[in-house]
matplotlib code that plots the C-alpha trace (Angstrom):
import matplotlib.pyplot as plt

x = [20.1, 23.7, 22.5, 23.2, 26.9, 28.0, 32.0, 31.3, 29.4, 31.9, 35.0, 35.2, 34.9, 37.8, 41.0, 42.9, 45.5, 46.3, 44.8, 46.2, 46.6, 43.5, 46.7, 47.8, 43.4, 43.2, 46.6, 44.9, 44.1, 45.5, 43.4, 40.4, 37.6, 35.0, 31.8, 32.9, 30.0, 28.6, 27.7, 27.1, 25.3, 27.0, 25.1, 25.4, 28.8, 29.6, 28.0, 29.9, 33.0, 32.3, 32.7, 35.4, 38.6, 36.3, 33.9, 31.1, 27.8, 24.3, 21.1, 18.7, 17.8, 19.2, 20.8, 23.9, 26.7, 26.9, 30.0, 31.7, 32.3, 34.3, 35.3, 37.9, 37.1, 38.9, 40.9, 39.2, 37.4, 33.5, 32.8, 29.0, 27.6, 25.5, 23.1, 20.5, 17.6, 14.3, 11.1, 9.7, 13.0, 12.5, 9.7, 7.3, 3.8, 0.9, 1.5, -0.2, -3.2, -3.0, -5.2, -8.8, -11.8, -13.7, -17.6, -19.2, -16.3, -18.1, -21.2, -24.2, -24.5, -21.0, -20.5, -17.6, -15.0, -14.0, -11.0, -7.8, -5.3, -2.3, 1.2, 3.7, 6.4, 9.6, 11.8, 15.1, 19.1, 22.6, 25.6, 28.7, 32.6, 35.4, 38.3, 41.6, 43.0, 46.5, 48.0, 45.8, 42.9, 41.4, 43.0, 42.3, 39.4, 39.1, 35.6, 32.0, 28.8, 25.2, 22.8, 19.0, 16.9, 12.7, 11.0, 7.6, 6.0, 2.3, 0.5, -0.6, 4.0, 4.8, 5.8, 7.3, 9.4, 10.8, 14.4, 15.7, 19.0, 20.2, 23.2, 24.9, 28.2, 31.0, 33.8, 37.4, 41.0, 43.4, 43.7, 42.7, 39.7, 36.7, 33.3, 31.4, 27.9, 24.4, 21.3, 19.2, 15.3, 15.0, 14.8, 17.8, 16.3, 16.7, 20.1, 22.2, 25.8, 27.6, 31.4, 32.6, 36.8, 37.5, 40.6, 40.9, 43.8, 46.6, 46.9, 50.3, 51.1, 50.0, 53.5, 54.3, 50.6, 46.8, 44.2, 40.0, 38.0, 35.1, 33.2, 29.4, 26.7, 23.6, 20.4, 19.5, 21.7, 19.7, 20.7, 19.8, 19.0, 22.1, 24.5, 24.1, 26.2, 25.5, 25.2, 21.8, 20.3, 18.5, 17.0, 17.6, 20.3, 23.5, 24.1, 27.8, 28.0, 25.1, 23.7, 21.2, 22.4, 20.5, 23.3, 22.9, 24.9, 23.9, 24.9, 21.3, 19.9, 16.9, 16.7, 17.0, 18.9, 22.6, 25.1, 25.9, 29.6, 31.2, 34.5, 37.7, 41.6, 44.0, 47.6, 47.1, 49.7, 49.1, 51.1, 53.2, 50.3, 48.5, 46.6, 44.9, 45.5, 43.6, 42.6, 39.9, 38.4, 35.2, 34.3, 31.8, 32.2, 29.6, 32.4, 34.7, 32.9, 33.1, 29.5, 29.8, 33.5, 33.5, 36.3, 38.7, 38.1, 40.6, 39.5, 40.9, 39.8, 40.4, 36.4, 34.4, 30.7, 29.6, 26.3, 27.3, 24.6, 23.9, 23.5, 25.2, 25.5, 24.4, 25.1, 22.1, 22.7, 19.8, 19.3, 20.0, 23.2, 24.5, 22.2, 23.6, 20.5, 21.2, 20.1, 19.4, 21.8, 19.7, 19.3, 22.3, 25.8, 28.3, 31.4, 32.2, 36.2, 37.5, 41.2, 42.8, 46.3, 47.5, 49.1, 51.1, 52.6, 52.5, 50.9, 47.7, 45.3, 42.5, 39.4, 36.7, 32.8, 30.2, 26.9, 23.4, 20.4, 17.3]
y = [-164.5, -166.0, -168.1, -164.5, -164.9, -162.1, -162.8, -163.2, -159.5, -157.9, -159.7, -156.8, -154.3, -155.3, -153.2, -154.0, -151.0, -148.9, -146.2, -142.8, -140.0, -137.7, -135.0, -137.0, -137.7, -133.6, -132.5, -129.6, -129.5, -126.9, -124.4, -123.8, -121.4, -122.7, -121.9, -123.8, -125.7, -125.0, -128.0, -125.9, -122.8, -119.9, -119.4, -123.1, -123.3, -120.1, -121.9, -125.1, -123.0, -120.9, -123.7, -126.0, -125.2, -126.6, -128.8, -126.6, -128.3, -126.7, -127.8, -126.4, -129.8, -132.1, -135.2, -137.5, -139.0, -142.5, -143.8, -144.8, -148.9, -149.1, -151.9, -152.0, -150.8, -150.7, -147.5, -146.4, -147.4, -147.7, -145.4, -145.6, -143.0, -143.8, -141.0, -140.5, -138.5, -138.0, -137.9, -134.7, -133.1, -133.7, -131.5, -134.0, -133.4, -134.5, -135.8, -134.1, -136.6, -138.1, -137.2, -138.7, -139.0, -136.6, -136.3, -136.7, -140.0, -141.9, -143.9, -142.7, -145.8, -145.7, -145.1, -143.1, -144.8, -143.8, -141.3, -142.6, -140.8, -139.3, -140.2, -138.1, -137.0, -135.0, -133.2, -131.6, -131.6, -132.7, -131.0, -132.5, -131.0, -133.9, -132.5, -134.2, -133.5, -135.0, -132.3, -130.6, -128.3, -126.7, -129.5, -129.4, -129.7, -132.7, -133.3, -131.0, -133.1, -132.2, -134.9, -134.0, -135.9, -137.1, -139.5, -141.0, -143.3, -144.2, -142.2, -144.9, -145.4, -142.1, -141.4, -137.8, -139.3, -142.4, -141.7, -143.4, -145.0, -143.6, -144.3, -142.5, -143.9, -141.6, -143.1, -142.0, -143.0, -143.8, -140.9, -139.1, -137.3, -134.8, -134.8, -131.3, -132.8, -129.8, -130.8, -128.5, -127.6, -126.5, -123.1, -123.4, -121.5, -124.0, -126.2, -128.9, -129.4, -131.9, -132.5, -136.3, -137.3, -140.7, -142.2, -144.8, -147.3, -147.5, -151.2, -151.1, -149.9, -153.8, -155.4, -157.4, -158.2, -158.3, -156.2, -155.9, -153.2, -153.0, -155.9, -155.7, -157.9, -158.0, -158.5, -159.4, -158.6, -158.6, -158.0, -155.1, -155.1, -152.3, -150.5, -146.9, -145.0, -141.3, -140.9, -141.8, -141.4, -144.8, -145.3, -148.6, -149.9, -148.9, -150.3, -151.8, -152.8, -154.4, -155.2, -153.8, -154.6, -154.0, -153.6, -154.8, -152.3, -153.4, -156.8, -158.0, -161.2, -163.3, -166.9, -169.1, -166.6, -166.8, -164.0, -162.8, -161.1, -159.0, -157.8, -157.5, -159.2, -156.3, -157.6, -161.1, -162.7, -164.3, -167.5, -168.6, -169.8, -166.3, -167.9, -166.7, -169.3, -167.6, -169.8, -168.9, -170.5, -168.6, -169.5, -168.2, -167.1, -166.0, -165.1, -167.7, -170.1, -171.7, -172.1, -172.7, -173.8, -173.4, -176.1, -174.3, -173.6, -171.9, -169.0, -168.2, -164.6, -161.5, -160.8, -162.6, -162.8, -165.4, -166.4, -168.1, -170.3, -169.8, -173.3, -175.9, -179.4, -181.9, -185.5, -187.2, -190.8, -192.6, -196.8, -196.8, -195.3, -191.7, -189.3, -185.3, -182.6, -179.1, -176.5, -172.6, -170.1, -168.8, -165.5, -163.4, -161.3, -163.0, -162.5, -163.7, -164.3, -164.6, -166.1, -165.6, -167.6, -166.3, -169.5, -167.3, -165.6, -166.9, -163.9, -164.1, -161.6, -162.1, -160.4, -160.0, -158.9, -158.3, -159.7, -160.0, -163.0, -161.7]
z = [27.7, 27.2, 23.7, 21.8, 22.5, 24.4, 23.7, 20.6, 19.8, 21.9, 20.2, 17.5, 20.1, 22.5, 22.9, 19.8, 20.3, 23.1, 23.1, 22.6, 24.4, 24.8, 24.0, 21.1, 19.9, 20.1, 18.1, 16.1, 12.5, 10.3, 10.3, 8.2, 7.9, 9.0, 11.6, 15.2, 16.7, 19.8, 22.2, 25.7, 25.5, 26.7, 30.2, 30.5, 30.4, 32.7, 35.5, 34.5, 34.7, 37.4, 39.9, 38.7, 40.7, 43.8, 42.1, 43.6, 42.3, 42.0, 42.8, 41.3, 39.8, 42.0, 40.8, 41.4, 39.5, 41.1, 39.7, 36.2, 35.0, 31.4, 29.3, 26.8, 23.1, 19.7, 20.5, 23.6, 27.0, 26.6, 29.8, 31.4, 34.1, 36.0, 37.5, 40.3, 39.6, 41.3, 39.1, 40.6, 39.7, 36.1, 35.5, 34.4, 33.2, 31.1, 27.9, 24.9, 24.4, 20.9, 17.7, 18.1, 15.6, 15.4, 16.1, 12.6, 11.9, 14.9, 14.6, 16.7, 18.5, 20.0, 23.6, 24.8, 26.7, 29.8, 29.4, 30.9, 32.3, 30.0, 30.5, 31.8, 29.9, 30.6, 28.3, 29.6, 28.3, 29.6, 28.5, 29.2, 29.5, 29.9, 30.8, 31.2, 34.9, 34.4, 35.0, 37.8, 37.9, 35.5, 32.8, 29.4, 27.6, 25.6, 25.0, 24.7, 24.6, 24.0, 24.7, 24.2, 26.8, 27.0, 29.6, 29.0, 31.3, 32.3, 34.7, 36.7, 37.3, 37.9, 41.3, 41.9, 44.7, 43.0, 42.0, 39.1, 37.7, 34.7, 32.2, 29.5, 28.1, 26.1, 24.4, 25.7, 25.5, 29.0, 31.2, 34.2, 33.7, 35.4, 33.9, 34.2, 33.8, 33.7, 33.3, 32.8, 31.5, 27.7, 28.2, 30.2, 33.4, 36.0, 35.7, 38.2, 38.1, 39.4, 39.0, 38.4, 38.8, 37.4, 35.7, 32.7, 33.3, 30.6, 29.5, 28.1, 32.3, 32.9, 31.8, 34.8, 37.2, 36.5, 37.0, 36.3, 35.4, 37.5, 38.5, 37.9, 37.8, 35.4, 35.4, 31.7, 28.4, 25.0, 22.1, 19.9, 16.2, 15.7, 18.1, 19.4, 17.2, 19.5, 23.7, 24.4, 27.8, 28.8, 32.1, 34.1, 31.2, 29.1, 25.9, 24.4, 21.0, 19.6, 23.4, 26.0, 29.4, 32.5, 35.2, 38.8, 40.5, 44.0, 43.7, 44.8, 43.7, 44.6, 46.1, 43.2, 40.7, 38.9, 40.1, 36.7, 36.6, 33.9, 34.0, 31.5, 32.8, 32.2, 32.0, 30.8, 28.2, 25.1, 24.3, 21.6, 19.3, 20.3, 22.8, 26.0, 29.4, 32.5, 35.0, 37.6, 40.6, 42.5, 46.0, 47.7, 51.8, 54.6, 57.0, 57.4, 56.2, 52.4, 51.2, 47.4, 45.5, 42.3, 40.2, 38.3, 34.7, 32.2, 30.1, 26.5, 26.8, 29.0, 28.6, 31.0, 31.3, 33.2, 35.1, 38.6, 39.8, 43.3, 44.6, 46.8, 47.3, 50.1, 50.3, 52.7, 53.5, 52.6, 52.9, 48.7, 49.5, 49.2, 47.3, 46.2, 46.7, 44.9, 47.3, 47.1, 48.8, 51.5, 52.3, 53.7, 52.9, 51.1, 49.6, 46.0, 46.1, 42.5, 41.9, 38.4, 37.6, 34.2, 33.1, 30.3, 32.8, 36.4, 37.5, 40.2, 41.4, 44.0, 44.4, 46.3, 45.6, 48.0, 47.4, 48.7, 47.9, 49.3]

ax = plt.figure().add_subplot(projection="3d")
ax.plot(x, y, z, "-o")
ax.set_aspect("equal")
plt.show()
């Protein structure tokens, strides 16, 4: 869904200044009197605490922290989680069935319907500590995070041993950072803990070669009638600005689909008429062997989101000549190798991402 101008929603979002510190975002205020808010329960936090120096998780609901991907914001990195939890961990049950008429509002004549099943619904919290490790273990605490959480879903989807992907994004300047994440039930009984390191390049650190924040494809980006303002927990997508964007973490596409790549060029120079000049080429390898080349095209932005068709050419001789056929990729590994030239600069980076067409 490219037509809704992805570069162009994100363009106010972008990394306008380097952002500060997390010691310099936290300086204290003078002090006032006023009550102090409390984002982790007590006994929440103890448990949170308790294991910290060795990132000793619990289990009592299992679930995983899969990784981090961050793009560049006005002050900040946009940083997603991306969790692993399986349906029959959550807790979920019958929904309360909805209000329906009453006897004496029917007419006589009407037949009940047969009663369908109820959804199933599950209700539980996350509570978040960010701490920044810079310095070592315990580090400091930058950030506290309460993010109340419900599931609904048909009865007829539910599986109790389907795990599902997860994502909940936080705003946070350059540093080195562990996430504490709990979730736990509402009464705060049963909890999991798992313990998350993950670091947030500096920009301004880029003077002199390029790098990319991580590479990810997508499966669909929409746009949304007004951007997430609070962490919400969303299952299967992640939000950015005004867009929904269903991620494709596993880099597998089907015969006949575009590899869709999003990624943001850290390092690159702007011109003399404030101009960006990056200049990529994509090839695509099984092995040793080349079975797409992509021509070089030059980019005016460090934001790239861009749907790679998956196709190849073959030139048949026929008694009317030559004639070109566009074919699929077939099935198979394959490597994606991306080279950037940063005409600005003369600087070059190479990269490579693994991907699958089933």
């Amino acid at each position: 869904m490219r037509k809704i101008g992805v570069l162009v929603l994100l363009a106010g979002f972008l990394l306008s200044v380097v952002p500060p510190s997390p010691a310099a975002q936290d300086q204290p205020a003078p002090p006032q009197k006023k009550t102090e808010k409390v984002f982790i329960p007590k006994e929440v936090k103890t448990v949170m605490e308790a294991g910290l120096m060795n990132k000793q998780s619990r289990q009592d609901i299992p679930f995983t922290i899969t990784g981090n991907l961050y793009l560049p914001a006005v002050g900040a990195y946009h940083n997603v989680f991306s969790l692993n939890i399986k349906n029959a961990d959550l807790g979920f049950s019958p929904a309360p069935a909805a209000t329906t008429e009453t006897a004496k509002d029917k007419p006589a004549e009407k037949k009940e319907a047969p009663a369908s099943a109820p959804d199933m619904q599950a209700r539980f919290e996350i509570f978040l500590q960010i701490r920044d490790i810079g310095g070592g273990l315990p580090g400091l605490l930058v950030r506290e995070v309460y993010v109340p959480c419900q599931e609904r879903l048909p009865a007829a989807d539910y599986d109790p041993n389907k795990a599902e992907t997860y994502f909940l994004w936080y705003p946070l300047p350059a540093g080195k950072y562990l996430t504490v994440m709990a979730l736990t039930t509402p009464d705060l009984k049963k909890m999991g803990i798992q313990y998350f390191e993950f670091n947030l390049p500096d920009p301004a650190s880029f003077t002199d070669k390029l790098d990319l924040t991580p590479i990810f494809s997508s499966k669909n980006i929409e746009r949304m009638e007004a951007p997430e303002t609070r962490p919400i927990l969303h299952k299967g997508f992640f939000t950015m600005a005004a867009l929904k964007i269903t991620p494709n973490f596993n880099n597998v596409i089907a015969v006949k689909d575009n590899l869709d790549i999003f990624f943001y060029i850290f390092g690159a120079k702007l011109n003399a008429e404030q101009k960006y000049a990056l200049e990529m080429s994509f090839e695509v390898k099984k092995g040793e062997e080349t079975a797409i080349r992509f021509a070089p095209a030059v980019f005016e932005s460090p934001l790239v989101s861009l749907p790679l068709p998956m196709k190849y050419s073959v030139v048949k001789q026929t008694e009317a000549g030559e004639v070109r056929e566009d074919k699929d990729l077939e099935p198979g590994q394959y490597v994606l190798v991306l080279k950037i030239l940063d005409k600005n600069s003369g600087n070059t980076l190479t990269q490579n991402v693994n991907f699958e067409v089933k």
